[in-house]
N, C-alpha and C positions, 0 to 999 in steps of 0.2 A: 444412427438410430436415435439419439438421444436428442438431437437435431427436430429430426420427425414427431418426436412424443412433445416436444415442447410448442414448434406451430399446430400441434392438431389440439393441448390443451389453449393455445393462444387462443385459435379459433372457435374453441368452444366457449371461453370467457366472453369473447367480442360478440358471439351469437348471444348470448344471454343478455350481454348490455343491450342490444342492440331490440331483442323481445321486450324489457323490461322497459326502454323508452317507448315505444308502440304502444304499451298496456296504459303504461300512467298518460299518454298522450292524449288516448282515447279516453281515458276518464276524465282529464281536466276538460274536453271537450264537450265529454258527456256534462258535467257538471258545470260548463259554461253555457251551456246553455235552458238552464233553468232558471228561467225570471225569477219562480219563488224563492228559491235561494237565496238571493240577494234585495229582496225586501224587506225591508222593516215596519214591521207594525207597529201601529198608534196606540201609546199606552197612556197609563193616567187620565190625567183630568181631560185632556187634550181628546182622549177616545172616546169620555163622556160625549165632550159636544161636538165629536164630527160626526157620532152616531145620532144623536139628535137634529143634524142640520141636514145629514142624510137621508133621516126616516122624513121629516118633515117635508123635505123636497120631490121623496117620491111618492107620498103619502102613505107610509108603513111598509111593513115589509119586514125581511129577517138580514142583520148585519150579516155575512158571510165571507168578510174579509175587508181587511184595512190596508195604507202603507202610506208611511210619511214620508216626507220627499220622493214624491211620485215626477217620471220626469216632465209630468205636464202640468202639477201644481204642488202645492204642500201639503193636502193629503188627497188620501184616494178612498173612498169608501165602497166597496160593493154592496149591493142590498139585493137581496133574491125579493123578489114579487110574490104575492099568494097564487099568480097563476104561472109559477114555475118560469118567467124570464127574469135577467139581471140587468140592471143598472148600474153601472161603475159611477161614480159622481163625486166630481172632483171640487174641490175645496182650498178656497185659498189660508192665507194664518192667520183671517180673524171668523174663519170658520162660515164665509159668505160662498154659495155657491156659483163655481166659476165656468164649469160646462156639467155633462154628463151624457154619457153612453149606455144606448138601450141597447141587449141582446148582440154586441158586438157587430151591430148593423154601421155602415159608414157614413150613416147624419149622425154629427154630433147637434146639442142641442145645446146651445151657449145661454146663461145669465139663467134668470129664474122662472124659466119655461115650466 
């Protein structure tokens, strides 16, 4: 009997480990896979001028997001437009602009279009 009570507490332990790898499995999961998590936004001086070389290039607009060491250049500026589309506009480290993407459409628009 004693026997009994001890694989059925076994089994109940090994179920639990076995729920609690599942739970946290799915959240690192969950949690790997959000970009924004894992970016870093432009601060200091450096935010000054990639917001300036980002408004200038798409002729105004409202910053609504940055990230340095973006994987396609060294920073990444978004700008919302006043007619409600974005621009992500990418930036190399002396703040020159290196491509940019309208409205997540698949032309990108390289140099200073």
């Amino acid at each position: 009997m004693a026997r009994s009570l001890r694989n059925r507490k076994t089994a109940i332990v090994a179920a639990g480990v076995v729920a609690a790898a599942a739970i946290g499995g799915g959240a690192a999961i969950a949690a790997g896979g959000d970009d924004d998590a894992t970016e870093t936004p432009i601060t200091g001086s450096a935010l000054a001028k990639a917001k300036a070389a980002a408004l200038a290039h798409t002729g105004g607009g409202l910053v609504t997001g940055t990230e340095a060491g973006d994987e396609e250049s060294a920073y990444e500026v978004e700008v919302t437009l006043p007619d409600g589309g974005q621009v992500d506009v990418q930036l190399d480290k002396s703040f020159s602009v290196v491509g940019s993407k309208n409205d997540g459409r698949d032309q990108d628009e390289q140099g200073d279009n």
